[in-house]
C-alpha positions in Angstrom: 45.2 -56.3 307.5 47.3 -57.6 310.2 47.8 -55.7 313.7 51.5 -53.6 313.0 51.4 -52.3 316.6 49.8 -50.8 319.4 50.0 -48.2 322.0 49.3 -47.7 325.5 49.3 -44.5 327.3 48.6 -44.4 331.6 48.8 -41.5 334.1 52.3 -41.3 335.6 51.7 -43.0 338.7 50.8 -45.9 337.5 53.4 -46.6 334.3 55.7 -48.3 336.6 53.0 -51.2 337.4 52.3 -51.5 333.9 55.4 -51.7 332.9 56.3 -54.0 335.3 53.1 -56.3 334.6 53.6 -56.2 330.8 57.5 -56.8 330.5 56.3 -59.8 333.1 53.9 -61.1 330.6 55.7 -60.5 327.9 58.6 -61.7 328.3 58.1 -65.8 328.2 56.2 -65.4 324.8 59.6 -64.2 323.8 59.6 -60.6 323.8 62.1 -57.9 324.7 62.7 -54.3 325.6 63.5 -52.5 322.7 63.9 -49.0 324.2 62.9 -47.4 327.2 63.2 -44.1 328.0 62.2 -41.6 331.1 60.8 -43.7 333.0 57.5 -42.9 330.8 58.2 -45.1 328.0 58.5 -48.6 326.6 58.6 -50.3 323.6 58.8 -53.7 323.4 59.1 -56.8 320.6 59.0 -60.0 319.5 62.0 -62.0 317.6 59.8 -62.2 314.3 58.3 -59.1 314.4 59.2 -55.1 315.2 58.8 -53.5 318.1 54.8 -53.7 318.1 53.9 -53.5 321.8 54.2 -49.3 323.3 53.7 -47.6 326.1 53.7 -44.4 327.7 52.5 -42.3 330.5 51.6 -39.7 327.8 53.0 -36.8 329.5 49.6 -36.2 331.6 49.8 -36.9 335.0 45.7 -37.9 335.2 44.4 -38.8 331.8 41.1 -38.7 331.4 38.6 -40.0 329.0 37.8 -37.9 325.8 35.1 -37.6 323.6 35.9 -38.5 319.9 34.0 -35.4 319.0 37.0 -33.0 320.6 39.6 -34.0 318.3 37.6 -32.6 315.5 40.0 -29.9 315.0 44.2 -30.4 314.8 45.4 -28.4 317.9 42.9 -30.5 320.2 44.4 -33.7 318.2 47.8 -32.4 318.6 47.3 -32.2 322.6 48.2 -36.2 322.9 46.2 -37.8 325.5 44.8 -40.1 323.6 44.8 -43.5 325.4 45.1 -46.4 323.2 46.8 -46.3 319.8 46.3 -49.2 317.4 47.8 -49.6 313.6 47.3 -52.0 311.2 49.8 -53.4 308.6 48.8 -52.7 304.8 50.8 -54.2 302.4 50.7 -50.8 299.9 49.5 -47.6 299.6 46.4 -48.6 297.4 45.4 -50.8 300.3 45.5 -47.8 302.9 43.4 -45.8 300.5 41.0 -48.6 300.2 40.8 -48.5 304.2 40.0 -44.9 304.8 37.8 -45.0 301.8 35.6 -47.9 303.5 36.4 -46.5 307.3 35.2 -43.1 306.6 
């Protein structure tokens, strides 16, 4: 499966760097800002592709590492400072089942 996008998240203080480093970065391999919003969020992407490159400063000003193991349960999940979010492209929905079949 190819890469479909990925995710960023930083602590408010910093998403302006980032931002700043990645739309520098980014930007001569051709891609664009796709939407921006709050000054916490970025999207970006490519002419052949979707936007596939996010960010965000996911709404906690110090984000700190988590142990797997605490997102056991939906409300801890549901909390949303996770740091790094990546997502594959399947090409149907036999192919996704044949993923989580193999990844779990």
């Amino acid at each position: 499966m190819p890469l479909h996008h990925i995710g960023l998240s930083c602590n408010a203080s910093t998403f302006k760097a980032m931002r700043d480093f990645y739309v520098g970065i980014l930007t001569p391999l051709g891609y664009t800002v796709f939407m921006e919003k709050d000054k916490g969020f970025l999207a970006m992407q490519h002419p052949r592709s979707g936007p596939d490159f996010w960010m965000n400063a996911g709404g906690n000003p110090d984000l700190t590492v988590v142990d797997p193991a605490d997102y056991s349960t939906k409300e801890r999940f549901d909390k949303q400072d996770v740091r790094t979010h990546v997502a594959f492209a399947a090409d149907d929905e036999k192919a996704v089942d044949d993923w989580y079949t193999v990844a779990m």
